[in-house]
VOGU-3710 file (C-alpha; in Angstrom, 3 decimals, decimal comma):
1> xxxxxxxxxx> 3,645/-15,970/27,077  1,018/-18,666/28,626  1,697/-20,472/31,628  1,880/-24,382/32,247  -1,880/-24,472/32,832  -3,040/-22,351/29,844  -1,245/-24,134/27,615  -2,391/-27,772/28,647  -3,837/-29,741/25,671  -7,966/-28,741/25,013
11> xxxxxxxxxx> -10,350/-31,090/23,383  -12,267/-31,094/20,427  -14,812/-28,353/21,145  -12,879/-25,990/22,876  -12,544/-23,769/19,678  -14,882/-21,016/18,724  -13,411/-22,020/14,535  -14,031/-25,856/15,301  -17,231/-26,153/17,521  -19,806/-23,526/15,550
21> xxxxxxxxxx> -19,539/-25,107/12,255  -19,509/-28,153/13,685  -23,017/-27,121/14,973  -24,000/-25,988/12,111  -23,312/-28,478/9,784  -24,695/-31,748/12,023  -27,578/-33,608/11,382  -28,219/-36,950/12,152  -29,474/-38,761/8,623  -31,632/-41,594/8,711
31> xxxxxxxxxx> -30,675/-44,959/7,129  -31,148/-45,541/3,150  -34,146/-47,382/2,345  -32,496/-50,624/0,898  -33,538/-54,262/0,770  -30,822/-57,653/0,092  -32,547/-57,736/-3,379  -32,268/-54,562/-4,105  -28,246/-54,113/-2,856  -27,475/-57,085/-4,965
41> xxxxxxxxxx> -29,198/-55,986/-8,122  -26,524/-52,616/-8,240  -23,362/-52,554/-9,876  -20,334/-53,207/-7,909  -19,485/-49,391/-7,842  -23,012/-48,587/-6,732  -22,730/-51,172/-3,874  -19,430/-49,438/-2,855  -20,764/-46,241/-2,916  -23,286/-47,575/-0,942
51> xxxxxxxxxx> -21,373/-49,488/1,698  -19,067/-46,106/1,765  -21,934/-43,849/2,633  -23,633/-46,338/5,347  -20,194/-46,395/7,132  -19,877/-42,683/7,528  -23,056/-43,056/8,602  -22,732/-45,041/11,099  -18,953/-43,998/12,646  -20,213/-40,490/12,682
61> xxxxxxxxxx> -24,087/-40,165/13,103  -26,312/-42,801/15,066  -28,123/-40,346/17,609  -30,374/-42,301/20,065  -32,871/-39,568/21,479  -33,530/-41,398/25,106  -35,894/-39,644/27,526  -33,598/-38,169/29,725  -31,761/-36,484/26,670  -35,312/-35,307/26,062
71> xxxxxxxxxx> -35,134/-33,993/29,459  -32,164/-31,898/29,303  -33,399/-30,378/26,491  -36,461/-29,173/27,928  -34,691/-28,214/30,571  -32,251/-26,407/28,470  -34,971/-24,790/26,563  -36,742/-23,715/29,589  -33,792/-21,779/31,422  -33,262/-20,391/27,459
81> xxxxxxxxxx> -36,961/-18,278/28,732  -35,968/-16,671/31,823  -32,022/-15,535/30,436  -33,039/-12,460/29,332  -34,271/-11,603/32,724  -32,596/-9,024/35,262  -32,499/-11,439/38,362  -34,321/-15,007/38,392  -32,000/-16,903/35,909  -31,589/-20,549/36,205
91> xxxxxxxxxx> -29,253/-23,270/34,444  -28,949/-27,004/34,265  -26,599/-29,796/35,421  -26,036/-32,622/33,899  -24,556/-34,945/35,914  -23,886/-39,140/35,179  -21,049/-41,566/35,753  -18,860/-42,295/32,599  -19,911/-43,600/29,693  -23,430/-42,416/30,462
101> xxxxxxxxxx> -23,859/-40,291/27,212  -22,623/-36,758/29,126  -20,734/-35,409/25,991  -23,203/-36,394/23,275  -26,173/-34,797/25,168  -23,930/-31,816/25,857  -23,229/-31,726/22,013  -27,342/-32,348/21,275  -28,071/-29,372/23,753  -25,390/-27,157/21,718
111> xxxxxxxxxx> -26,811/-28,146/18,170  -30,325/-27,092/19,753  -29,084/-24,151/21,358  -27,210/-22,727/17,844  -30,503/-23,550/15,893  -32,552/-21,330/18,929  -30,457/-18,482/18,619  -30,386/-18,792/14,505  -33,963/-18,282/14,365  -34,248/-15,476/16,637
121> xxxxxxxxxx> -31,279/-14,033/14,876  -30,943/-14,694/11,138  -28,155/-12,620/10,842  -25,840/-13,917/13,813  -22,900/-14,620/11,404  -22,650/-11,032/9,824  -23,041/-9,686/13,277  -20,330/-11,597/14,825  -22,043/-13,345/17,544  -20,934/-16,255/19,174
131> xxxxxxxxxx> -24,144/-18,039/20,501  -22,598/-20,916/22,123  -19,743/-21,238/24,396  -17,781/-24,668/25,078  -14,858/-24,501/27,616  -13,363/-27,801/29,795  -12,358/-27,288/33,492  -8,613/-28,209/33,760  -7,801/-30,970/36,359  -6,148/-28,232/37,995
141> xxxxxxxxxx> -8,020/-25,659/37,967  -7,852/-22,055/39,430  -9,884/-18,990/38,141  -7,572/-17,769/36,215  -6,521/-20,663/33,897  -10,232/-21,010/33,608  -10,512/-17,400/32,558  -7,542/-18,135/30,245  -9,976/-21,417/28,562  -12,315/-18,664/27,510
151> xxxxxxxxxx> -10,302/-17,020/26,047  -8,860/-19,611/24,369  -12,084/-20,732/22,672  -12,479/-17,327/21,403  -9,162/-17,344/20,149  -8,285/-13,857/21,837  -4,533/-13,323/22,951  -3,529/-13,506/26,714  -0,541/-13,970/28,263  0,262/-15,573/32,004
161> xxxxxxxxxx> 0,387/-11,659/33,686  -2,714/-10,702/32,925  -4,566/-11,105/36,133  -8,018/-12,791/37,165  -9,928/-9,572/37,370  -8,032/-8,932/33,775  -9,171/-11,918/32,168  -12,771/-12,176/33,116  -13,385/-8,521/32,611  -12,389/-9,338/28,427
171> xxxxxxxxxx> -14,371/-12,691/28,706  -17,293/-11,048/29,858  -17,395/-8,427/27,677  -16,583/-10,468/24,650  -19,556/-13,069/25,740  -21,692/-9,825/25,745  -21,180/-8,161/23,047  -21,207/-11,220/20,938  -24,124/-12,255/22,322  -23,324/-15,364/23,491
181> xxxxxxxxxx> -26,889/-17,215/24,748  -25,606/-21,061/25,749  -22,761/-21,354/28,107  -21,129/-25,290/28,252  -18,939/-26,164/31,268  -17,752/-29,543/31,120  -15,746/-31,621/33,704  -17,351/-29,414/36,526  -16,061/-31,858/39,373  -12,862/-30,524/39,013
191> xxxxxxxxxx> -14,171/-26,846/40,803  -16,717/-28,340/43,018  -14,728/-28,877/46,263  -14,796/-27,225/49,378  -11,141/-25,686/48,671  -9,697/-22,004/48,610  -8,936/-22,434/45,263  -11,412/-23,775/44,426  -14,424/-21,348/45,995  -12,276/-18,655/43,737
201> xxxxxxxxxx> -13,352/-20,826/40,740  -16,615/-21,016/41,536  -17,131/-17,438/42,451  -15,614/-16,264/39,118  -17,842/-18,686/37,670  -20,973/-17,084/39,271  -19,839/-13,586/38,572  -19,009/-14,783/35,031  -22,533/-15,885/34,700  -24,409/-13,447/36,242
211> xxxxxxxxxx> -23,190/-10,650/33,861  -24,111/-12,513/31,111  -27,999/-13,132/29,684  -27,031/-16,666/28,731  -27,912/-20,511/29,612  -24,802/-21,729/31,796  -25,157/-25,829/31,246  -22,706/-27,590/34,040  -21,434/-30,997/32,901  -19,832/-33,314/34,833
221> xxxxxxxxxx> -19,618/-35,981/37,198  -21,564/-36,686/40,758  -22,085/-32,699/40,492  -25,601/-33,403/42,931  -23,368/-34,503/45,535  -20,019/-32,455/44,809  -22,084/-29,108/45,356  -24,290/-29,963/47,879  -21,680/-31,090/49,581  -19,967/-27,487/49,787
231> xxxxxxxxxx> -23,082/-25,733/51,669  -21,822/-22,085/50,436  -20,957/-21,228/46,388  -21,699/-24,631/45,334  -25,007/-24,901/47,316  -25,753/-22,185/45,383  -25,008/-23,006/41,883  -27,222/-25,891/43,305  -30,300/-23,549/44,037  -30,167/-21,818/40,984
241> xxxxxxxxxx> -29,927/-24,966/38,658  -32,456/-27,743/37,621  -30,509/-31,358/38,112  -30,853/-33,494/35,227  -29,340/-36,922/35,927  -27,497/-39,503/33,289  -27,076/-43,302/34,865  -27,137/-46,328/32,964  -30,268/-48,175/32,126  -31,274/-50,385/34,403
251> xxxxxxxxxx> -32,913/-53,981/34,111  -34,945/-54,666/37,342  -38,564/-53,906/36,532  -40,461/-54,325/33,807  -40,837/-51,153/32,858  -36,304/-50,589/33,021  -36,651/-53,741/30,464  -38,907/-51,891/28,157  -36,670/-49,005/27,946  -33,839/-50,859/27,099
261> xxxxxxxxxx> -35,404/-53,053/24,894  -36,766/-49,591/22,889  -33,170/-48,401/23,015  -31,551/-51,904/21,371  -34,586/-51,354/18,737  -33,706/-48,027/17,971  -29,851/-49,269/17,364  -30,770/-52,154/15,377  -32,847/-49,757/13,056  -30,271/-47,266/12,534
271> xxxxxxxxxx> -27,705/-49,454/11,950  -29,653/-50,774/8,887  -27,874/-53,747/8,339  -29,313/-55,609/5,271  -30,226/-59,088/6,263  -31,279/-58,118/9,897  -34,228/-59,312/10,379  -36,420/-56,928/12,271  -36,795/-56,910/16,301  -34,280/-59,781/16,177
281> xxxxxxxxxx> -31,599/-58,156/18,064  -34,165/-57,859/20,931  -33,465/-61,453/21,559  -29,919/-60,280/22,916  -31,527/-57,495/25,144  -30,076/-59,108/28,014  -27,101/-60,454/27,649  -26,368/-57,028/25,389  -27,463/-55,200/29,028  -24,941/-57,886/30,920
291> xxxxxxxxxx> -22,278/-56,777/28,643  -22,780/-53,092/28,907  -24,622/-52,954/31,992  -27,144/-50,283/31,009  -24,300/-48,304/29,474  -25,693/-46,519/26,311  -21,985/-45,371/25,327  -20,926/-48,844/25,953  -23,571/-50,399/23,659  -23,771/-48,361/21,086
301> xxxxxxxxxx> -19,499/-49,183/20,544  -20,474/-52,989/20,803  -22,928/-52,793/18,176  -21,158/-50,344/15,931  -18,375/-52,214/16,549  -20,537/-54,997/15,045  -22,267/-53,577/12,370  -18,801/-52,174/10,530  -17,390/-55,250/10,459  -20,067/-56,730/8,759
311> xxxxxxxxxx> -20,197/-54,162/6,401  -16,274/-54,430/5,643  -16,766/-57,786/5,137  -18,584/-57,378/2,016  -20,760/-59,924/2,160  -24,308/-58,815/2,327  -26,122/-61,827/2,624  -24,631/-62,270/6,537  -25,248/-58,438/7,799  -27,051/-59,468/10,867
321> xxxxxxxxxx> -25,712/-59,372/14,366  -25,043/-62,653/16,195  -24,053/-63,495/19,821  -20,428/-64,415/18,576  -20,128/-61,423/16,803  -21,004/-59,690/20,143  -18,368/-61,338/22,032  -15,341/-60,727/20,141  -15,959/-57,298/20,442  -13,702/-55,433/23,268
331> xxxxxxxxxx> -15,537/-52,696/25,512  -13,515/-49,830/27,066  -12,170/-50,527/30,742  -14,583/-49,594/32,459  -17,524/-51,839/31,122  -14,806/-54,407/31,155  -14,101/-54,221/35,090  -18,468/-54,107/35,989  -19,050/-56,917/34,082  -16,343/-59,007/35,915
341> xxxxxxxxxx> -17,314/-57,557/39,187  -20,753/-58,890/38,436  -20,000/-62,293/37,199  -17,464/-62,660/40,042  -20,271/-61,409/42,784  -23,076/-63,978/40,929  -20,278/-66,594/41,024  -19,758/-66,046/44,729  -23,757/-66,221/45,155  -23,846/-69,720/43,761
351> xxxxxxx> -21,058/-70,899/45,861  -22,852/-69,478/48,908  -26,504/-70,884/48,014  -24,567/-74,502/47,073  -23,021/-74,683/50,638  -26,550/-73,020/51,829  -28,209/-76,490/50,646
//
């Protein structure tokens, strides 16, 4: 029997069966070479076939490599060095607001981190290992029900008597003897707190971690200031971890318009909408960054919003992206509430410069 907490709902990667093949299988296909001309001169079953493949395409594969993914992958790959080491191991946090990108560079890190340990071991399948480890911090979270997540990815029984000490002492030796060489913990926020319960989370987590030769990645949100601000476990986690930060682009210098201009480009071109001509949707850079405001999980819905309903539409000869397409597109909530915060705070600036004069 589980208790309450074990048996709260889990998300999509929080299964050993789901999140390896889902690994395994992903790559991120580049757009079919195909000009106007050339989609009109098909049959109408070859243009559906077409049209079917570049929406799959695009609901389930445009990957934007920005530079701070980059970073966490270095980063990633660089703590992947020193795991095998007695003492001296290091991990990463990523850390970012939402809709920053957390989960997809979290996924990228995990794709990366199966292919490492594939290469080193060929045979990983045959030999039962499990190279890399996904779990999700309840909202409340002790050490045991985070225990009992373990164990749920692995899909190895438990009940709600088996204590703390029980549970970890199975994770860790499954982890081990399975090899496990990545280590995911997402929605880290909800241990980091200077709490009894809490510090009993985190020290399970550091025990968990230091009996095991493998990469822990921390994901979550405002972890630099959530564990500094608890001076003992989660100053350490701290110490021991490189800090890579996800915000939204910004659009104050030159060089912050640059980068988001290469990040529209790279949309536009994987989108590979037939009469879009090319660079044109960098003439919506900013108004695209006043809808989203820097928000690379908010733009790439807008635009992919965009680009499947011209491609349901059927009618290839107006597949490019205008400004009215772009504004009868919903964002989520959150996008929604910054952009009227900053249109009602540049409203209140003109009213204030008007009675100014």
């Amino acid at each position: 029997m589980t208790s309450p907490i074990d048996s709260e709902p889990i998300g999509h990667f929080d299964r050993e069966s789901t999140l390896l093949p889902l690994l395994e299988a992903h790559e991120t296909p580049q757009p079919e070479a195909m000009t106007l001309s050339q989609f009109q001169s098909l049959s109408k079953q070859e243009r559906a076939a077409f049209d079917g493949r570049r929406l799959d395409r695009i609901v389930g594969s445009i990957d934007i490599k920005t530079p701070v993914m980059n970073e966490l992958l270095l980063e990633v790959r660089r703590a992947a060095l020193r795991a095998n080491r007695a003492v001296g191991r290091t991990g990463v946090v990523l850390s970012g607001p939402p809709t920053a990108g957390k989960t997809t560079a979290a996924f990228h890190a995990m794709v990366e981190g199966l292919q490492r340990h594939q290469r080193l071991n060929p045979e990983w399948k045959n030999l039962g290992h499990c190279p890399v480890v996904y779990v999700e911090t309840p909202s409340s979270c002790t050490a045991k029900n985070l225990m009992g997540r373990f164990l749920t990815f692995l899909d190895l029984p438990f009940t709600s008597h088996m204590t703390v000490e029980e549970r970890t002492k199975v994770v860790t030796e499954q982890l081990v003897r399975r090899r496990t060489s990545l280590i995911v913990i997402d929605e880290m926020q909800n241990m980091a707190f200077n709490s009894r319960g809490h510090s009993e989370t985190q020290q399970a987590t550091k025990n968990l971690m230091n009996a095991i030769p493998a990469v822990p990645l921390y994901v979550g949100f405002n972890l630099e200031k959530k564990l500094h601000s608890d001076a003992g476990l989660g100053a350490q986690f701290a110490s021991r971890s490189s800090l890579v930060s996800l915000g939204h682009f910004g659009n104050r210098t030159a060089e912050e318009e640059r980068l988001w201009a290469r990040v529209v480009y790279s949309f536009e071109k994987q989108l590979g909408l037939l009469a879009q001509e090319p660079k044109s949707l960098l003439t919506h850079c900013p108004y695209l960054w006043d809808r989203t405001r820097g928000s690379i999980g908010a733009l790439s819905r807008l635009l992919t919003t965009v680009a499947l309903d011209l491609i349901a539409a059927g009618d290839p000869e107006t597949e490019f992206i205008t400004r009215e397409h772009l504004d009868s597109v919903k964002l989520d909530l959150t996008s929604e509430r910054a952009l009227l915060r900053a249109e009602e705070n540049a409203a209140g600036a003109r009213k204030k410069s008007a009675r100014a004069a």
